[in-house]
N, CA, C and O atoms as a Tripos MOL2 file, in Angstrom:
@<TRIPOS>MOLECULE
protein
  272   271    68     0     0
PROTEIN
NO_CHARGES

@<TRIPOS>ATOM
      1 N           0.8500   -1.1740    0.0000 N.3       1 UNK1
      2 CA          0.0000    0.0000    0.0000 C.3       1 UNK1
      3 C           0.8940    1.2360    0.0000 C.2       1 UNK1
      4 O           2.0080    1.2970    0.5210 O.2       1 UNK1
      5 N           0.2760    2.1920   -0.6390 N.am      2 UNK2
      6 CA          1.6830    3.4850   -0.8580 C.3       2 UNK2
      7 C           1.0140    3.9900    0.0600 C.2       2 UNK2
      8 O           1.6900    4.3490    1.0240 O.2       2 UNK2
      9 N          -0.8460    4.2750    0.1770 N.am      3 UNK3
     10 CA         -1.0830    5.3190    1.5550 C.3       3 UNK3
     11 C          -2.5620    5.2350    1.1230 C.2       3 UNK3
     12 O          -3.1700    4.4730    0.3730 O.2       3 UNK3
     13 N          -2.9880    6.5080    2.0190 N.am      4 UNK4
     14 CA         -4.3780    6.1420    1.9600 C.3       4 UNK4
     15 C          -5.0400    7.4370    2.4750 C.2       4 UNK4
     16 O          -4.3430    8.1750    3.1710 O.2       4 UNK4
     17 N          -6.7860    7.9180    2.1050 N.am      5 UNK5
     18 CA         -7.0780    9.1500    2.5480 C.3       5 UNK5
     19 C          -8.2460    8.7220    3.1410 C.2       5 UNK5
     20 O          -8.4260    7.5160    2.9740 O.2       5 UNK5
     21 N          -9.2880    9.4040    3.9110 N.am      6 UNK6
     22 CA        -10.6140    9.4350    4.3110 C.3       6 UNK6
     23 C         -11.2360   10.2460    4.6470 C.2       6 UNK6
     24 O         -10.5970   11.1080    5.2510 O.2       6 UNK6
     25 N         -12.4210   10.4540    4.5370 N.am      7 UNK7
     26 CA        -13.7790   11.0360    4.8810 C.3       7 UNK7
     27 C         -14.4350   11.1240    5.9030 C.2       7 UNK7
     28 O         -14.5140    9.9410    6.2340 O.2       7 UNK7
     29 N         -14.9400   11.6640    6.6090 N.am      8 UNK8
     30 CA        -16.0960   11.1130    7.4390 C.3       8 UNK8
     31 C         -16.8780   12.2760    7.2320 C.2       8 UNK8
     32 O         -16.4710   13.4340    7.1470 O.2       8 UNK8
     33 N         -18.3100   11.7580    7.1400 N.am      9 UNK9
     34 CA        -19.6560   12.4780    6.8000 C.3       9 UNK9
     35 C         -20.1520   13.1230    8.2370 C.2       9 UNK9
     36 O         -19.8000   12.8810    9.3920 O.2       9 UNK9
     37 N         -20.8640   13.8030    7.8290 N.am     10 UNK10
     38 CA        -21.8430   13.8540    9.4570 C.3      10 UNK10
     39 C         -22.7340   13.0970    9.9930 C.2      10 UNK10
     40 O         -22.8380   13.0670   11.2190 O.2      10 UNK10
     41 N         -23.4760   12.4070    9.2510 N.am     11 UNK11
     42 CA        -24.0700   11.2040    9.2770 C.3      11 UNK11
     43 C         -23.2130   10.2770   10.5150 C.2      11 UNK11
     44 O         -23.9060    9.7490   11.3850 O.2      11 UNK11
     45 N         -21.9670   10.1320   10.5530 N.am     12 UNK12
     46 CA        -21.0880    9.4130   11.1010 C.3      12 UNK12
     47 C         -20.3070    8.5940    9.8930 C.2      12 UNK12
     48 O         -19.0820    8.7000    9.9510 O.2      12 UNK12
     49 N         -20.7890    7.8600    8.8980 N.am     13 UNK13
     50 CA        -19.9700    7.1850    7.8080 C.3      13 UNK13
     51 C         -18.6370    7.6710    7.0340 C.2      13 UNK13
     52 O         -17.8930    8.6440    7.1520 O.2      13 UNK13
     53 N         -18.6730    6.7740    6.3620 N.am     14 UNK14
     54 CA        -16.8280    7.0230    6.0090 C.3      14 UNK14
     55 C         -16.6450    7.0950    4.5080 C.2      14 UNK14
     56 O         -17.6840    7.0570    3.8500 O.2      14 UNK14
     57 N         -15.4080    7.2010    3.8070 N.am     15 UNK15
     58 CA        -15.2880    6.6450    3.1820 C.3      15 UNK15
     59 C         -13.6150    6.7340    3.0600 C.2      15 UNK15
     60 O         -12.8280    7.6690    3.2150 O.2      15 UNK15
     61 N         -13.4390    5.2770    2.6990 N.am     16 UNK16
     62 CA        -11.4320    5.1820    2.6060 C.3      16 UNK16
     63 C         -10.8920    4.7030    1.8710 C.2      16 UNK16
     64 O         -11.0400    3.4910    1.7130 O.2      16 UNK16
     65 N          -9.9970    5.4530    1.0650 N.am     17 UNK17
     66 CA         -9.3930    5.2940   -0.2130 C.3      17 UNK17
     67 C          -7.9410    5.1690   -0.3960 C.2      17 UNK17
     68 O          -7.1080    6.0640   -0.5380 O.2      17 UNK17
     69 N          -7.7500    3.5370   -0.3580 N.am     18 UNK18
     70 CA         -6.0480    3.3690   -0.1900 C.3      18 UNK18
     71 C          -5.1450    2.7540   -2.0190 C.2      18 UNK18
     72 O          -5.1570    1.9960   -2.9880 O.2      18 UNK18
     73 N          -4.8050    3.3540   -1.6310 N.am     19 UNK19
     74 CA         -4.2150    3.2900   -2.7620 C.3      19 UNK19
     75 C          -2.4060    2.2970   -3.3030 C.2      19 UNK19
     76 O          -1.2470    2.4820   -2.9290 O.2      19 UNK19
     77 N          -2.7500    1.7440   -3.8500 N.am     20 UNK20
     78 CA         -1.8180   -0.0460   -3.9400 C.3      20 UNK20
     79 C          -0.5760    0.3940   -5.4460 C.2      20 UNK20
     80 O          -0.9570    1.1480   -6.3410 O.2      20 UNK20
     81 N           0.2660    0.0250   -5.4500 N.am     21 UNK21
     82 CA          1.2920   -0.0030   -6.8110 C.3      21 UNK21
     83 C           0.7720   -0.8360   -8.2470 C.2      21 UNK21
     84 O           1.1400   -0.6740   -9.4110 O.2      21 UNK21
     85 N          -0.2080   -1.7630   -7.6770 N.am     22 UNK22
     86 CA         -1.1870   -2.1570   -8.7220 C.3      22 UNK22
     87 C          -2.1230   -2.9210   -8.0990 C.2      22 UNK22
     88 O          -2.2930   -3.1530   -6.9020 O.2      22 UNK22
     89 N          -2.9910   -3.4560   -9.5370 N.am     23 UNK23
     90 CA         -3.9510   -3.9490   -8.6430 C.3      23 UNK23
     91 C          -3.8510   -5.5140   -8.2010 C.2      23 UNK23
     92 O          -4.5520   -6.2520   -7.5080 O.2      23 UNK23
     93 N          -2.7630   -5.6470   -8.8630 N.am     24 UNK24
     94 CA         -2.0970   -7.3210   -9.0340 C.3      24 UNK24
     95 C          -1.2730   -7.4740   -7.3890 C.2      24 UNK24
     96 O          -1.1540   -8.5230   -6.7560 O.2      24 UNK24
     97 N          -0.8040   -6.1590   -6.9930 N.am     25 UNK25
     98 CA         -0.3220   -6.3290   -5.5970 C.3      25 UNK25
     99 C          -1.5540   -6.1840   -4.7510 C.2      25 UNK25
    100 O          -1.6550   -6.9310   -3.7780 O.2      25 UNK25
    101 N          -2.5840   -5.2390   -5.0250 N.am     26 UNK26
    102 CA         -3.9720   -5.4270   -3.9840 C.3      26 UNK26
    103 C          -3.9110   -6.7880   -3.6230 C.2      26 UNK26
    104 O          -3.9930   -7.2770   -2.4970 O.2      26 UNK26
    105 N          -3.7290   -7.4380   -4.9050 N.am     27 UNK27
    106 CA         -4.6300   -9.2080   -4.6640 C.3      27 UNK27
    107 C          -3.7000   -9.6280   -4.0490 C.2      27 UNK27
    108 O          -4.0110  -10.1660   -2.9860 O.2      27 UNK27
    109 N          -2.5270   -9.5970   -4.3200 N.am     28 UNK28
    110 CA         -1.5630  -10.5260   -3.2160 C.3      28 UNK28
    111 C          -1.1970   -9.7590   -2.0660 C.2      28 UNK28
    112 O          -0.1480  -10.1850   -1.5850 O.2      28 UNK28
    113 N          -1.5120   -9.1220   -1.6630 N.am     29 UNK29
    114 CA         -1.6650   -8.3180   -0.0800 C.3      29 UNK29
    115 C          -2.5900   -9.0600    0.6520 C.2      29 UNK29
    116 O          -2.5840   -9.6970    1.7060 O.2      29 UNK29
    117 N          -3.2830   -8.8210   -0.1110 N.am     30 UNK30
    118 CA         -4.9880   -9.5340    0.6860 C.3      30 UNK30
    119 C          -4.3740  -10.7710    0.9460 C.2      30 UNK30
    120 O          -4.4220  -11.0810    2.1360 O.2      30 UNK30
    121 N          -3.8660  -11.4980    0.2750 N.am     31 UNK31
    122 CA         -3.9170  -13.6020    0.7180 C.3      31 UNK31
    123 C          -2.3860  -12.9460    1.7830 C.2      31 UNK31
    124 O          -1.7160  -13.9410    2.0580 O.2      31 UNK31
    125 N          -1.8460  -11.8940    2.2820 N.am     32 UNK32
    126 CA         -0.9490  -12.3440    3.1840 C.3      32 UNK32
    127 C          -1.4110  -12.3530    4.6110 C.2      32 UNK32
    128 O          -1.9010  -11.3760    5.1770 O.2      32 UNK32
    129 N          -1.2130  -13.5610    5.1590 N.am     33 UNK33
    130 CA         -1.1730  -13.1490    7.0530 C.3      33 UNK33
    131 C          -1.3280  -12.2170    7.4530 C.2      33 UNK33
    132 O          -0.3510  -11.5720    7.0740 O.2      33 UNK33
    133 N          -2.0640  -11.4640    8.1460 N.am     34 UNK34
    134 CA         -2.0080  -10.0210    8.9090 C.3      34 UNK34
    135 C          -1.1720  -10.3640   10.7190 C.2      34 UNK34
    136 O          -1.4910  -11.2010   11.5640 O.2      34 UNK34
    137 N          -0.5980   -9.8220   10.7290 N.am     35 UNK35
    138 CA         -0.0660   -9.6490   11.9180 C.3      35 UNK35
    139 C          -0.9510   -9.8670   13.2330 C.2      35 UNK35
    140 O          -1.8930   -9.1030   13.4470 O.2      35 UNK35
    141 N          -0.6610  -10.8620   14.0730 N.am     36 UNK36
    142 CA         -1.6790  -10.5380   15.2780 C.3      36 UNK36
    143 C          -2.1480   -9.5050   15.9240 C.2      36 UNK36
    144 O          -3.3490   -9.4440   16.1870 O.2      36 UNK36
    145 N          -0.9910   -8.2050   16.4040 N.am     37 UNK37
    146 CA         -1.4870   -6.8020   16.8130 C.3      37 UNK37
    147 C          -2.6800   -6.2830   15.6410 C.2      37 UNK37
    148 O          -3.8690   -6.2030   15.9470 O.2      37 UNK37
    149 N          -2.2620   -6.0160   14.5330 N.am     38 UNK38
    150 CA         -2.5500   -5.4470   13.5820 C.3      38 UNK38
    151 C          -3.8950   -5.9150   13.3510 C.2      38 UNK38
    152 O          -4.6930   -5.0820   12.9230 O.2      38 UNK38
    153 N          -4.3380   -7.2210   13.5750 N.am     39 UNK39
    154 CA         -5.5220   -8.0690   12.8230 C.3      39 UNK39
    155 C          -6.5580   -7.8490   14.3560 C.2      39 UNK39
    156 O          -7.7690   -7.9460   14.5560 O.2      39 UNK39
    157 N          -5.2990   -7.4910   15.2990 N.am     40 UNK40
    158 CA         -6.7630   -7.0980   17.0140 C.3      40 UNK40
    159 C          -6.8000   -6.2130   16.5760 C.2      40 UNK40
    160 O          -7.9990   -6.0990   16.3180 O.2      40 UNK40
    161 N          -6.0850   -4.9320   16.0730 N.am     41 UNK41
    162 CA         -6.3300   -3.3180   15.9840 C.3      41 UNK41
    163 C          -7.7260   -3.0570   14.7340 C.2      41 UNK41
    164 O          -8.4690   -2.0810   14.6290 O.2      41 UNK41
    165 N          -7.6910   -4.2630   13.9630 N.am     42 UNK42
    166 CA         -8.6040   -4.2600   12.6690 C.3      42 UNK42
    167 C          -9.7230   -4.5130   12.8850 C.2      42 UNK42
    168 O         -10.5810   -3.6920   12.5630 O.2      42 UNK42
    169 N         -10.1160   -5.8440   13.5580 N.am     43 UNK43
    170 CA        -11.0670   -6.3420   14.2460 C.3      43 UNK43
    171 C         -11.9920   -5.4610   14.9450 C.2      43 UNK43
    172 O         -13.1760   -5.4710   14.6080 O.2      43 UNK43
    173 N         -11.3470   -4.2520   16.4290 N.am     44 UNK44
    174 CA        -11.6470   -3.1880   16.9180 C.3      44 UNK44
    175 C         -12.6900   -2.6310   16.0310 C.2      44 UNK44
    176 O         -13.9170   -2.7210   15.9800 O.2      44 UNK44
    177 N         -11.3960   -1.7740   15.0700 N.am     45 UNK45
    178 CA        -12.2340   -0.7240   14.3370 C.3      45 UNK45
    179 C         -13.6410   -1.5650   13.4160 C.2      45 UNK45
    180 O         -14.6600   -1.0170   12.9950 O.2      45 UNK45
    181 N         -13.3940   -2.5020   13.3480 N.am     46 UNK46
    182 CA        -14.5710   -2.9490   12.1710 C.3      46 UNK46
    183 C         -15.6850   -3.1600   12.8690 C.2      46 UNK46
    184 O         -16.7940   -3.2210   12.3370 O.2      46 UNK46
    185 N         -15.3820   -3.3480   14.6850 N.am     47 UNK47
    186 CA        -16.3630   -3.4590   15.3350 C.3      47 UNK47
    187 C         -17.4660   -2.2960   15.8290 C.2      47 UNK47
    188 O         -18.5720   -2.3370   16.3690 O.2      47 UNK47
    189 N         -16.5570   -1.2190   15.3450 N.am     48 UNK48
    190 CA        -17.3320    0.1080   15.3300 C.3      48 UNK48
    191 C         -18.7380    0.2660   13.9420 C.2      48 UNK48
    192 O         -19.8720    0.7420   13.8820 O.2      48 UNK48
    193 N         -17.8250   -0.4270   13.0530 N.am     49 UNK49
    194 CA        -18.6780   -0.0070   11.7220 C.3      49 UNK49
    195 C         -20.3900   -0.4240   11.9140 C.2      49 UNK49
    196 O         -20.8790   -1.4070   12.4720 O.2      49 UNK49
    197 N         -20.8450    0.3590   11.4440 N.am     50 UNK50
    198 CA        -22.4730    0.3120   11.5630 C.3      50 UNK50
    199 C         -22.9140    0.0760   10.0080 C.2      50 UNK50
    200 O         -22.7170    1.0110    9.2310 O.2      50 UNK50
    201 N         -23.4200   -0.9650    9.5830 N.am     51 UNK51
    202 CA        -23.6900   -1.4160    8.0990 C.3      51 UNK51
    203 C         -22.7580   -2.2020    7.4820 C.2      51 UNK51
    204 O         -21.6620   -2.3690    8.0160 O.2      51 UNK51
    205 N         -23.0750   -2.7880    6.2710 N.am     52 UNK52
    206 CA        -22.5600   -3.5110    5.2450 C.3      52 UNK52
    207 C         -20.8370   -2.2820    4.3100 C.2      52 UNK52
    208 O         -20.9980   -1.3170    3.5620 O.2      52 UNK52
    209 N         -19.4840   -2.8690    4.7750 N.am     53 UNK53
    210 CA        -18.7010   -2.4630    4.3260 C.3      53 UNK53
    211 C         -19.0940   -2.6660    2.5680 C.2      53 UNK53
    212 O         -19.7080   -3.6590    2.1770 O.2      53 UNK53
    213 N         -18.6630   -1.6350    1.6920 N.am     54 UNK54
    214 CA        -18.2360   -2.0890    0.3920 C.3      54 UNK54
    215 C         -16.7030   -1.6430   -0.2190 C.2      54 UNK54
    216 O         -16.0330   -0.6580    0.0910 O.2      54 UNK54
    217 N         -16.4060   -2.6780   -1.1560 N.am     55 UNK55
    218 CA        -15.2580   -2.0660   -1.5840 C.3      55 UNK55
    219 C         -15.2920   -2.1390   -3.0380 C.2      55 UNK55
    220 O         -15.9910   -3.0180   -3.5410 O.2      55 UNK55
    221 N         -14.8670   -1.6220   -3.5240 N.am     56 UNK56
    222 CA        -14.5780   -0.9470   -4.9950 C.3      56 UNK56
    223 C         -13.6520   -0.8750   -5.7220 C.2      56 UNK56
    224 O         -12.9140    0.0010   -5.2730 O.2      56 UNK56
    225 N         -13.1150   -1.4340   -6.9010 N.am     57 UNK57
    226 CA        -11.9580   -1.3190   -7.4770 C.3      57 UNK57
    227 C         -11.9740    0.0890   -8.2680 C.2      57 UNK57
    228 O         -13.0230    0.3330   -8.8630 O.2      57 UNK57
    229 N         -10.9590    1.0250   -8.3450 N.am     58 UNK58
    230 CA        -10.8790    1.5430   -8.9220 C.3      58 UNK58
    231 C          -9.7560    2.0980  -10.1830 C.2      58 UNK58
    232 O          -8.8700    2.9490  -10.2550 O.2      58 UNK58
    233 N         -10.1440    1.4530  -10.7610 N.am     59 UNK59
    234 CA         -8.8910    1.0620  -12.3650 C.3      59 UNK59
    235 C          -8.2730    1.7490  -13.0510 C.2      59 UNK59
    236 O          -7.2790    1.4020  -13.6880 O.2      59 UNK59
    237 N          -8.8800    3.0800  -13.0200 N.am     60 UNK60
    238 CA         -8.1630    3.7890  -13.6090 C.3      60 UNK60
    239 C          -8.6610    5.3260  -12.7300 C.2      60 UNK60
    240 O          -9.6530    6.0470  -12.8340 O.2      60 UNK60
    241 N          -7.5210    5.3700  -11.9210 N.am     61 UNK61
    242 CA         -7.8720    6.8860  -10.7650 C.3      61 UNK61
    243 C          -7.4080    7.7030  -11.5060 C.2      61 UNK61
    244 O          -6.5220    7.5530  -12.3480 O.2      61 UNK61
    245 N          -8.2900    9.0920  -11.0810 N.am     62 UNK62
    246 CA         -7.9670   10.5640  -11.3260 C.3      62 UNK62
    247 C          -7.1190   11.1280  -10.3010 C.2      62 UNK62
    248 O          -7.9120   11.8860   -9.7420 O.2      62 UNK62
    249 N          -5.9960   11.2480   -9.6820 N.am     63 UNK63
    250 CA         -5.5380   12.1590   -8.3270 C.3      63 UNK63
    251 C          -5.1580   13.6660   -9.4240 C.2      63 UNK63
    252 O          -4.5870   13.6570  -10.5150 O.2      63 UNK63
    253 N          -5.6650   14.7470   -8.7250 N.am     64 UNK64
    254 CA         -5.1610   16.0100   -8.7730 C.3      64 UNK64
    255 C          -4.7170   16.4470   -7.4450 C.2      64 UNK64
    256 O          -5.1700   16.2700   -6.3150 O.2      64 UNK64
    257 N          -3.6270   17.1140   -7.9450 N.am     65 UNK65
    258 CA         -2.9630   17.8510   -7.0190 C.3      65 UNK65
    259 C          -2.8110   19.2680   -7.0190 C.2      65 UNK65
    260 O          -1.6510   19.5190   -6.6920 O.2      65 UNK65
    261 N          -3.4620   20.3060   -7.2390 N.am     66 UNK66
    262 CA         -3.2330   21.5990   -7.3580 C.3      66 UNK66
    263 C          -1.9340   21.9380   -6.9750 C.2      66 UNK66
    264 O          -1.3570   21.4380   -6.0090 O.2      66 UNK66
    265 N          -1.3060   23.0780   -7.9870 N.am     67 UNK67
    266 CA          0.0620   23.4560   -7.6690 C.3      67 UNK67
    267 C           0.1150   24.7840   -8.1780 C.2      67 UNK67
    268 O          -0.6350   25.1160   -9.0960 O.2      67 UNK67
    269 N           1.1780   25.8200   -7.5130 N.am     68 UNK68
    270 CA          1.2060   27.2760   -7.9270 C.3      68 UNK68
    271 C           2.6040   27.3600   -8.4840 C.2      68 UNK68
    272 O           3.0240   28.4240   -8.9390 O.2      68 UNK68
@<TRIPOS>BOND
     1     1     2 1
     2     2     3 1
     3     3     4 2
     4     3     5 am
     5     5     6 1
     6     6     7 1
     7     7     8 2
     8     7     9 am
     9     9    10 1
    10    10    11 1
    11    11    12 2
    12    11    13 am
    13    13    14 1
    14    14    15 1
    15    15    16 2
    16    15    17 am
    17    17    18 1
    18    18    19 1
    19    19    20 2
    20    19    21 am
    21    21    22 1
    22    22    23 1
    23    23    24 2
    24    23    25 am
    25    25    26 1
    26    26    27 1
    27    27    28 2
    28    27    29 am
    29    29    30 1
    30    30    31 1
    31    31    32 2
    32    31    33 am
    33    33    34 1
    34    34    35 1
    35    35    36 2
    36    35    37 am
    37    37    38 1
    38    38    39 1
    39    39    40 2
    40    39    41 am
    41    41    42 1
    42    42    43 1
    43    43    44 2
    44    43    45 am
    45    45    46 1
    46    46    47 1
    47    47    48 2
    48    47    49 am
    49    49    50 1
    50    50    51 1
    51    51    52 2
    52    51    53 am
    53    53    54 1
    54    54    55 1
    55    55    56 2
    56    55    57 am
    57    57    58 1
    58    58    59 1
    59    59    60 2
    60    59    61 am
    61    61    62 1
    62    62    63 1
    63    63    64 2
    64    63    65 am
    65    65    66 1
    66    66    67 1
    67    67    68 2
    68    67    69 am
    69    69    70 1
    70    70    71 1
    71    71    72 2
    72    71    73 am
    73    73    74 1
    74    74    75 1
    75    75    76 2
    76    75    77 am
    77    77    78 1
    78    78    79 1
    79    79    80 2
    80    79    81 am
    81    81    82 1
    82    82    83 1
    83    83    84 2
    84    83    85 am
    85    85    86 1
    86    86    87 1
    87    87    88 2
    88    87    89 am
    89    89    90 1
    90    90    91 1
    91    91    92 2
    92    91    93 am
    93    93    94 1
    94    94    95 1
    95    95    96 2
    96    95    97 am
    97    97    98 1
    98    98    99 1
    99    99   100 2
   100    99   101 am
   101   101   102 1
   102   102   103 1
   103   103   104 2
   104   103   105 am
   105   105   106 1
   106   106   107 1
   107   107   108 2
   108   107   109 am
   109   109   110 1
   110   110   111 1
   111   111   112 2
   112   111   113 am
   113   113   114 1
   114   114   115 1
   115   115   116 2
   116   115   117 am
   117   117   118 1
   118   118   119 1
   119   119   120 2
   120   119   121 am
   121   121   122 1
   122   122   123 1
   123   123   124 2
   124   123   125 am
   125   125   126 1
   126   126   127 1
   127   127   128 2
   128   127   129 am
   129   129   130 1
   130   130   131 1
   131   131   132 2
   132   131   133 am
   133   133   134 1
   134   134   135 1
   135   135   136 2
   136   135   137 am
   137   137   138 1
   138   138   139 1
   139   139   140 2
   140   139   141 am
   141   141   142 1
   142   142   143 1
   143   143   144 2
   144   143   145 am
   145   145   146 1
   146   146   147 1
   147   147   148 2
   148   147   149 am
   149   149   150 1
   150   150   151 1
   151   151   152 2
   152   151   153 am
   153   153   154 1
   154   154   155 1
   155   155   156 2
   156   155   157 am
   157   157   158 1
   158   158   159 1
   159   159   160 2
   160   159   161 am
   161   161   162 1
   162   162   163 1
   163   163   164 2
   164   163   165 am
   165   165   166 1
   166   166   167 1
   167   167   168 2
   168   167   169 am
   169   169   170 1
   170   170   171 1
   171   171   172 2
   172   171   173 am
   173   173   174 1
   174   174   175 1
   175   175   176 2
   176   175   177 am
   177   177   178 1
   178   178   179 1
   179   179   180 2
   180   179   181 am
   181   181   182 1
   182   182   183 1
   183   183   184 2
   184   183   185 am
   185   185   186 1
   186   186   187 1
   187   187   188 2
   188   187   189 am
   189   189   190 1
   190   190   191 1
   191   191   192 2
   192   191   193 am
   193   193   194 1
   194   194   195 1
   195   195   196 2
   196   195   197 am
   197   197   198 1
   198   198   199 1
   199   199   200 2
   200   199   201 am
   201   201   202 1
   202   202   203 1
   203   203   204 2
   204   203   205 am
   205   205   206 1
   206   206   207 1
   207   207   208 2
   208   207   209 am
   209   209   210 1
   210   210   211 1
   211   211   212 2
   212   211   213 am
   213   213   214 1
   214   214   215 1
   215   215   216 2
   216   215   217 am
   217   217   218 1
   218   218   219 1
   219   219   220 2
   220   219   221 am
   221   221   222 1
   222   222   223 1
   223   223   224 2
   224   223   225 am
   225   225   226 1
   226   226   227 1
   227   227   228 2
   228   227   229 am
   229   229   230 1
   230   230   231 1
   231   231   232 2
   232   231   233 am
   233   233   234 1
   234   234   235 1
   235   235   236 2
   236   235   237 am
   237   237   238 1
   238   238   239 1
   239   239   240 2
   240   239   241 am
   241   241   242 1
   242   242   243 1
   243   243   244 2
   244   243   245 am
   245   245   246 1
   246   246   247 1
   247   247   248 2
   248   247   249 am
   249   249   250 1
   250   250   251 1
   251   251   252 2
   252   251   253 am
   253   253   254 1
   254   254   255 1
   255   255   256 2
   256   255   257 am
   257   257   258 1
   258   258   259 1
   259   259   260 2
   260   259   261 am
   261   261   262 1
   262   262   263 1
   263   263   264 2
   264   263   265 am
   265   265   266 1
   266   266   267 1
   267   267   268 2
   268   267   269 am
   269   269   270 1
   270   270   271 1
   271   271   272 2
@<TRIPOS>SUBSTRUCTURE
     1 UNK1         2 RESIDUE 1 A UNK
     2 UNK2         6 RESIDUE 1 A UNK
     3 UNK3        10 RESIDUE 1 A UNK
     4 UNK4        14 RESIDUE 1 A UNK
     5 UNK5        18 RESIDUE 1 A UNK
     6 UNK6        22 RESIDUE 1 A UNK
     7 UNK7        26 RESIDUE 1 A UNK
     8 UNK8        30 RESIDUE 1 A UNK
     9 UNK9        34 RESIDUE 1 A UNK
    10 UNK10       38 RESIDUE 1 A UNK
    11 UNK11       42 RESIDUE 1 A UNK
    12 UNK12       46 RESIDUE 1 A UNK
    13 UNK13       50 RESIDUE 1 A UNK
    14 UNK14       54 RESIDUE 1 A UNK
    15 UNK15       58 RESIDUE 1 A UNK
    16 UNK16       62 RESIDUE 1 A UNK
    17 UNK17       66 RESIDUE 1 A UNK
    18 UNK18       70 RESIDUE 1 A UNK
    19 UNK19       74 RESIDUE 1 A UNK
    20 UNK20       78 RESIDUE 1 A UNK
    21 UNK21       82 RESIDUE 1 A UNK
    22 UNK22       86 RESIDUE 1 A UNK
    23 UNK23       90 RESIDUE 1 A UNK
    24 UNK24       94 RESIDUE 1 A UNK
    25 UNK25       98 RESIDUE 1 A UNK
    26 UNK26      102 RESIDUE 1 A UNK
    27 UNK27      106 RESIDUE 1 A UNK
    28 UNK28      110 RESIDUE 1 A UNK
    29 UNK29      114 RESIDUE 1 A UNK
    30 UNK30      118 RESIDUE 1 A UNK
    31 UNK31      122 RESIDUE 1 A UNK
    32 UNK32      126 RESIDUE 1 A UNK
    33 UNK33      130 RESIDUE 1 A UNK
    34 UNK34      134 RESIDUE 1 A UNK
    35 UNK35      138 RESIDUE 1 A UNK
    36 UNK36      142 RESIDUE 1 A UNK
    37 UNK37      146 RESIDUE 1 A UNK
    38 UNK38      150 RESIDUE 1 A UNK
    39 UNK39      154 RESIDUE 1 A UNK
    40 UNK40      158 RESIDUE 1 A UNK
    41 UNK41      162 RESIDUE 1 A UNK
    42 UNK42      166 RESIDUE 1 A UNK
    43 UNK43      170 RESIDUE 1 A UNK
    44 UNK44      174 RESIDUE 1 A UNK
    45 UNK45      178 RESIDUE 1 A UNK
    46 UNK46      182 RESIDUE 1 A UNK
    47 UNK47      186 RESIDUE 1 A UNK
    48 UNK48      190 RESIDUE 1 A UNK
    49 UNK49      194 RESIDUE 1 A UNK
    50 UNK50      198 RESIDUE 1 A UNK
    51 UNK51      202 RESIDUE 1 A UNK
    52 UNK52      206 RESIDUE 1 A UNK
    53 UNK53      210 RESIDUE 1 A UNK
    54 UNK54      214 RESIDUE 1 A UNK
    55 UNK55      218 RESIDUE 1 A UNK
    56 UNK56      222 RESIDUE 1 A UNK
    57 UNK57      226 RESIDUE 1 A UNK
    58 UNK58      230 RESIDUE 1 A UNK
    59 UNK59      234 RESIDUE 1 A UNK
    60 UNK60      238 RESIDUE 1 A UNK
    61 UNK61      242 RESIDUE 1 A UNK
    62 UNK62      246 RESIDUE 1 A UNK
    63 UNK63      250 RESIDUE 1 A UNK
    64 UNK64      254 RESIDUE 1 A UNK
    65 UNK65      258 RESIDUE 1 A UNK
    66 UNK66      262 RESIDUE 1 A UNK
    67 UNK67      266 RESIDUE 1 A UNK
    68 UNK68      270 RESIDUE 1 A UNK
């Protein structure tokens, strides 16, 4: 993962957008082991979430960066 940004609405919801070197490394990230700390720290937060997570591929991103 190079990094990642997010949202939060007022509603309370989210939205989080991480961003991978491709999408061929997304997939092999996912099948690796997560760390025990890391997979309690994950667990936590997901236990907050209220509703059905979705995720989304997105194939071909727009990032702008404004510059002077």
């Amino acid at each position: 993962m190079l990094g990642s940004v997010s949202a939060q609405y007022d509603d309370g919801s989210y939205t989080m957008a991480m961003y991978f070197t491709s999408e061929a490394d997304a997939r092999k990230g996912e099948k690796k082991k997560i760390p025990a700390k890391l997979k309690a720290e994950m667990d936590e937060m997901n236990s907050l979430v209220i509703g059905e997570t979705e995720f989304i591929d997105i194939h071909d991103p727009w990032l702008h960066s404004p510059h002077q």
